[in-house]
N, C-alpha and C positions, 0 to 999 in steps of 0.2 A: 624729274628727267625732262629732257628736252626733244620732243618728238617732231619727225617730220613726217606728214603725211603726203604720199608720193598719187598723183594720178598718171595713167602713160597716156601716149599719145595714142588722139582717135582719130577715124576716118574723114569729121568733123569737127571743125574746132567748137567747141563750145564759150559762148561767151557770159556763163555765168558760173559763179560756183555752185559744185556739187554739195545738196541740202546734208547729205549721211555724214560729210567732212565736218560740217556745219554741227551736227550732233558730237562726232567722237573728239571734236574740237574743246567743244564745253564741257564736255563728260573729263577731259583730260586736266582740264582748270578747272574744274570743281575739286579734283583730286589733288590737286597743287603741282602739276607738271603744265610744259609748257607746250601749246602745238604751234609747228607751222604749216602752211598747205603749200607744197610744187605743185601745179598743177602744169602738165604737159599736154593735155588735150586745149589749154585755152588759147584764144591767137597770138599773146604774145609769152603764151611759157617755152621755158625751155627746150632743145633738142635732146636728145637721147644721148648724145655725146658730151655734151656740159654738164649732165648731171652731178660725174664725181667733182669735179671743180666745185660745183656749185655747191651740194652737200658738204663740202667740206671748207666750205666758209662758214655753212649752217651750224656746223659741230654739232648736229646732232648724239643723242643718246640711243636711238630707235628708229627707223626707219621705216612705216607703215606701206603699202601697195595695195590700193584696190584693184580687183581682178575682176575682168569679164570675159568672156567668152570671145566675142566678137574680137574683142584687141586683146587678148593673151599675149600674142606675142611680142606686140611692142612691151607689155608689162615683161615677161620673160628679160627679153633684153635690158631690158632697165635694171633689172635685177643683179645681171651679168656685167652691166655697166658699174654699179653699185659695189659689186665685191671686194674691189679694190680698196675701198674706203674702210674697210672694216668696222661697220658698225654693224649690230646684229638689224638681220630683214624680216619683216611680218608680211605674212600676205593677208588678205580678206577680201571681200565680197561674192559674189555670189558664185561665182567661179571657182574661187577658193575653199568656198563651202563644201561645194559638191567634188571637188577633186582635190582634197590635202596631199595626198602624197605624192601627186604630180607636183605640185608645189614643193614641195622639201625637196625633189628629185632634182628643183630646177633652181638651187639654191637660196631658196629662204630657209632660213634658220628654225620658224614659228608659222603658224597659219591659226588665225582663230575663224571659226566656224561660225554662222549664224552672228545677230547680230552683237556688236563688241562695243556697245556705250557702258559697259559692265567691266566685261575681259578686256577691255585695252588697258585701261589705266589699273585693273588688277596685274597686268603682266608688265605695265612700266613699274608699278610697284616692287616685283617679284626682282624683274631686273635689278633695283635699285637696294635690294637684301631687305625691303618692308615684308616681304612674305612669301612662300615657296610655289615654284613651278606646277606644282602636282596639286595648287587650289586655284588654278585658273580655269573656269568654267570654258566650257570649247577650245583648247588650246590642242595642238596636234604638234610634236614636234621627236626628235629624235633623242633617245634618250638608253645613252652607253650599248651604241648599234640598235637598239631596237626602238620600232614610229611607236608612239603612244599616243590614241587618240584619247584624249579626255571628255567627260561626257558635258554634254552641253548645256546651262542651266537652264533655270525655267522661264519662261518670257514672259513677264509680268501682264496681268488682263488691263490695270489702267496703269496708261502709257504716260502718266501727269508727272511719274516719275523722271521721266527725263527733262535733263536740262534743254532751255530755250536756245534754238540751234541760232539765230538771229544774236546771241549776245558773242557770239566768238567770231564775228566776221572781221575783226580785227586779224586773225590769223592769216587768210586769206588776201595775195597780193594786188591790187588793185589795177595794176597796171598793166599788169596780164592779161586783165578783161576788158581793156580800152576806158574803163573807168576811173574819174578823176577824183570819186570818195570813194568810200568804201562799196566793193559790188555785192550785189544782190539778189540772192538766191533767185531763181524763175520758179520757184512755190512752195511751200507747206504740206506737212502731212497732219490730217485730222488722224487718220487710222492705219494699222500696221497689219496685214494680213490676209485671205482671200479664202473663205469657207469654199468656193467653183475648185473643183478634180478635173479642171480641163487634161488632156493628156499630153498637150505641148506648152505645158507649163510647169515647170521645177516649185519654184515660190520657197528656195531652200533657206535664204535668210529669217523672212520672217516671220514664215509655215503659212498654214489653214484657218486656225485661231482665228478668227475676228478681233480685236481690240483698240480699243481708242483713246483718242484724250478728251477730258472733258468738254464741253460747250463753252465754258467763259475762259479753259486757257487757249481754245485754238481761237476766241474774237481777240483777246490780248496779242495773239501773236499776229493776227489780220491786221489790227491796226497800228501796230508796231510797223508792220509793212507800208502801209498807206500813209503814214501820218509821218512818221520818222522816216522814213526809209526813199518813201517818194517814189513804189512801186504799184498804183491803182489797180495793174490788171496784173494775175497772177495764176498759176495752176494748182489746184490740189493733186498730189499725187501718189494718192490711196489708190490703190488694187481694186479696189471696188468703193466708189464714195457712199454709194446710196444703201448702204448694210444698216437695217435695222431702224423702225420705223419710228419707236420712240425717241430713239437718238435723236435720227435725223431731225424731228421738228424739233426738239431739244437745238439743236445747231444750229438750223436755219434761223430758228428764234433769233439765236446771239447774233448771226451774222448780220439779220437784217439791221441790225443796229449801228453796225462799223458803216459809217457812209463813206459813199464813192468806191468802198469796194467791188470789184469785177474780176470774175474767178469763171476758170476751165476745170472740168475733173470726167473722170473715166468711171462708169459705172456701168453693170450687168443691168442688161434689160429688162430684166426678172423682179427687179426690183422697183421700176419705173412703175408708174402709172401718171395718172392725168394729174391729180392732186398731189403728189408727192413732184412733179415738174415745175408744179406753181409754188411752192413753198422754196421750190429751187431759185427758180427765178425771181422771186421775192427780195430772197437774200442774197443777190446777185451776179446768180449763174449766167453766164451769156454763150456758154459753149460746152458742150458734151461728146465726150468718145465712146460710141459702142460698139461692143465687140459681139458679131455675129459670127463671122471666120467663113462659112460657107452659104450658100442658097437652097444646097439638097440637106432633106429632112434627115435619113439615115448618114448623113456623113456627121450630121450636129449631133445625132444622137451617138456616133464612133467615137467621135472626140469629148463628149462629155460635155458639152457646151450648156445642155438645162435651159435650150431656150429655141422658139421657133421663128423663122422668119415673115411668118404673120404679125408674131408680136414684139418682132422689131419693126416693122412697118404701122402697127399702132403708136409707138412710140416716137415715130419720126412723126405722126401728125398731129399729135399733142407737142409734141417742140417746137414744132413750126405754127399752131398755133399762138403759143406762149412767147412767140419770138427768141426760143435756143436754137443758136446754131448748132447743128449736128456734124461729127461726122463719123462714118460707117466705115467698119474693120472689117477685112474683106484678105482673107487668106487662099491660095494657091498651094496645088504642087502637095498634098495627103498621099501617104501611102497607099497604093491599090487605086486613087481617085478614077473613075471614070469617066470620059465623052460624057455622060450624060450629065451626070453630077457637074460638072465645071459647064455645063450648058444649063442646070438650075441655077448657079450664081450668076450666071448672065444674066438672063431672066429676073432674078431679082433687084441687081443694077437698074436695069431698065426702071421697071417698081419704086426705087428707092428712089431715083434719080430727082424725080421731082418734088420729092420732101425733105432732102438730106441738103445738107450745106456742103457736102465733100464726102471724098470715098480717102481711105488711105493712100500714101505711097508706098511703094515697094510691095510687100505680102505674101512673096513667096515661104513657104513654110523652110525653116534652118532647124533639124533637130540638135537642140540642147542637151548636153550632160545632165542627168538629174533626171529627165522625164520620162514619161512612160512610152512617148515613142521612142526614143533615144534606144532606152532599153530593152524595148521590143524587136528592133527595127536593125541593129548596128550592124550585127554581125549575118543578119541573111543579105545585106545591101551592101556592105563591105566598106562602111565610112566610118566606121571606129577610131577615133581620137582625131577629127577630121580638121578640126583648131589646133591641131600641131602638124599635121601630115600636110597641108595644105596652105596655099599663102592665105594671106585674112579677106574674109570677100571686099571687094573694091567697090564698093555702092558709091551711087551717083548722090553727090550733094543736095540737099534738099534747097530748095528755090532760093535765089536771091533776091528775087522780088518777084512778085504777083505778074506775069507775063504768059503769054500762051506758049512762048517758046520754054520756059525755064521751068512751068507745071509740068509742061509734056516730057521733058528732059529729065527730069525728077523722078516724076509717077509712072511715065508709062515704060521704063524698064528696072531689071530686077537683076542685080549681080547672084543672088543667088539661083535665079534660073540657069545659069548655067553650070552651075555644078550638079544639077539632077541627081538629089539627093536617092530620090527613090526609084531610077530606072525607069521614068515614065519615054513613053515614046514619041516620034514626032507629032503625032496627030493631040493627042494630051500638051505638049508642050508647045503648040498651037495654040489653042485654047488656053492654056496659060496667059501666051503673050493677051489675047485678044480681052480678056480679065483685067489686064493692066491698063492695055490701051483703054478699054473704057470707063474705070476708072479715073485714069490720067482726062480722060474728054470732059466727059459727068463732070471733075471738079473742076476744068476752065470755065465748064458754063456757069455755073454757082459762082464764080469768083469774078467772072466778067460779069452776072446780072446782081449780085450782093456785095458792097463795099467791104473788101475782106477787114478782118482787124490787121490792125499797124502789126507788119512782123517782129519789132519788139515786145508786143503784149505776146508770152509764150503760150503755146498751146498747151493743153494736157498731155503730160508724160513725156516734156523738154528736157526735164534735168529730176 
């Protein structure tokens, strides 16, 4: 079959391809079908309105949708746009996971659950009379009036099984990304999964699981980047990079091998230590994201965070040591938060300020579908299906270049502050802005006294 895989449009254009497409691309040519990628979020994909034209030059057989929260609704309407063409619609991603039958309600035909390097090309199969509907692992669809969710299968602990997302960037339009070869992903995933029970995190694709690929196919796929590809600097985009301590040196090994490599990744702080930073930096880390979310001890202990902000301030002095760039995730805007509590993140800004390479943008808390706040939280606050009731938050662009004007324009406001998910008050939503603002300051100073990296090399958690 001849599948197209649809992205919608985001509030961002992105100008790289998406790695997951990259995966169900080669998943789907391993199987002997064929994929394409529309990509609508990139700067030069198409409009929501060209779709059916365009798909039906494509002639597709299949019509993929990844879904997220954030941009539902452009996906929605693409959908809507789509119908005319009559080919059958899939939804997926992580949005889709946690809400199928919003999905079928909103006319897709098919929703597959969790991840589909497995179920996609089982259901173009299925499509195609190779095999029946009712063995498609996570497939969710209607079936003679009544949704039948089908159970999801097992997600394999080594990930070696999957195909090299890097071989199917053929699929992927080049021109859409302002590139004049083929474009290239902004990073790799060594690992698929996130053992942390934060409570504002879903993680509904790829669950809890920890799992990985081995040590010499993620150097294979590093220097396929660097060497072929003529990508040096690049993100890993693991949930947590630094899981598990024999791996890790196991990897770091490999990496150190691939020269000229230079790589960003997101890692719990819990797993950092001093020696495990140098084996980092060894192998070529020059930038790290960690995620602390608050300053007050009991709000990290609410959210389940598993970590203190003492020993995320150890951690920023050993990177800074080691010469890793940092920077510090730094969330707003908790249920119940208090004056005080958003007066201990203050506090610890101040603290971090001189060891961190940067604080986030934005950070206002957005309850997700899936999560345990979501769930907790929806129906005493009254923001139940809030990504359809409501237009899509209109956040501000992240920086166009390294400036004082475009950091502060960036970082120091938050579109979701104003939607005041949790009925805080002015004095709370005070404190909020002043979170940001300092933030937004913290990171000019770091970026006016440290030669930022070139906004092309991506940071952790681009794409």
């Amino acid at each position: 079959m001849r599948v197209a895989l649809l992205l919608p449009p985001a509030v961002e254009p992105v100008k790289t391809p998406l790695l997951a497409f990259g995966y169900l691309a080669a998943a789907l040519g391993d199987r002997g079908h064929e994929a394409l990628v529309v990509d609508c979020a990139a700067p030069g994909g198409p409009k929501l309105e060209q779709l059916p034209a365009l798909v039906a030059d494509l002639a597709p057989d299949l019509i993929g949708l990844h879904l997220k929260t954030l941009e539902v609704q452009p996906g929605y309407r693409a959908a809507l746009e789509l119908g005319s063409v009559g080919v059958p619609l899939v939804a997926g991603g992580p949005h889709a996971s946690v809400c199928p039958d919003e999905a079928l309600r909103q006319g897709f035909d098919y929703v597959l659950r969790g991840e589909a390097e497995a179920s996609l090309p089982d259901l173009a199969d299925a499509l195609s009379g190779k095999r029946e509907l009712g063995e498609v692992a996570g497939l969710s669809f209607v079936d003679r009036g009544l949704t039948r969710h089908l159970p999801e299968g097992p997600r394999p602990v080594d990930l070696d099984y999957l195909p090299n997302p890097l071989s199917a960037l053929h699929a992927f339009d080049a021109v859409a990304y302002g590139a004049d070869r083929p474009a290239v992903p902004a990073g790799l995933l060594s690992s698929r999964g996130c053992p942390a029970a934060c409570t504002f995190c879903a993680n509904n694709v790829t669950g809890r699981k920890f799992r990985f690929h081995s040590p010499e196919r993620v150097a294979r796929e590093v220097g396929q980047m660097v060497r072929e590809l003529g990508r040096p600097g690049f993100a890993f985009f693991d949930d947590s990079f630094a899981v598990g301590g024999a791996r890790l040196r196991k990897l770091c090994g490999a990496l150190e091998r691939v020269e000229q490599a230079q790589w960003t990744c997101t890692a719990h702080p819990a797993h950092l230590d001093r020696d495990v930073l140098q084996l980092m930096r060894r192998a070529g880390c020059g930038g790290l994201d960690i995620g602390l979310e608050s300053g007050d001890a009991d709000m990290l202990e609410a959210i389940g965070k598993g970590v203190s902000a003492e020993r995320v301030l150890r951690v920023l002095e050993w990177a800074a040591e080691l010469g890793i760039h940092t920077v510090v995730n730094l969330m707003v805007g908790w249920p119940d938060e208090t004056e005080a509590q958003l007066e201990a993140t203050l506090a610890f800004i101040e603290r971090a300020a001189p060891l961190a390479g940067g604080f986030n943008a934005r950070g206002v808390l957005v309850p997700h579908p899936g999560t345990e706040l979501y769930d907790r939280y929806h129906q005493r606050f009254g923001f139940t299906e809030w990504w359809l009731r409501d237009a899509p938050i209109a956040y501000e662009r992240f920086p166009a270049a390294w400036t004082e004007s475009e950091v502060a324009r960036a970082y120091a406001s938050d579109a979701a502050l104003e939607r005041n998910f949790f009925d805080h008050d002015p004095t709370r939503l005070g404190l909020m802005t002043a979170v940001l603002e300092q933030k937004a300051f913290h990171t000019w100073r770091r970026v006016a006294a440290w030669a930022p990296p070139p906004l092309t090399v991506p940071a952790a958690g681009a794409r």
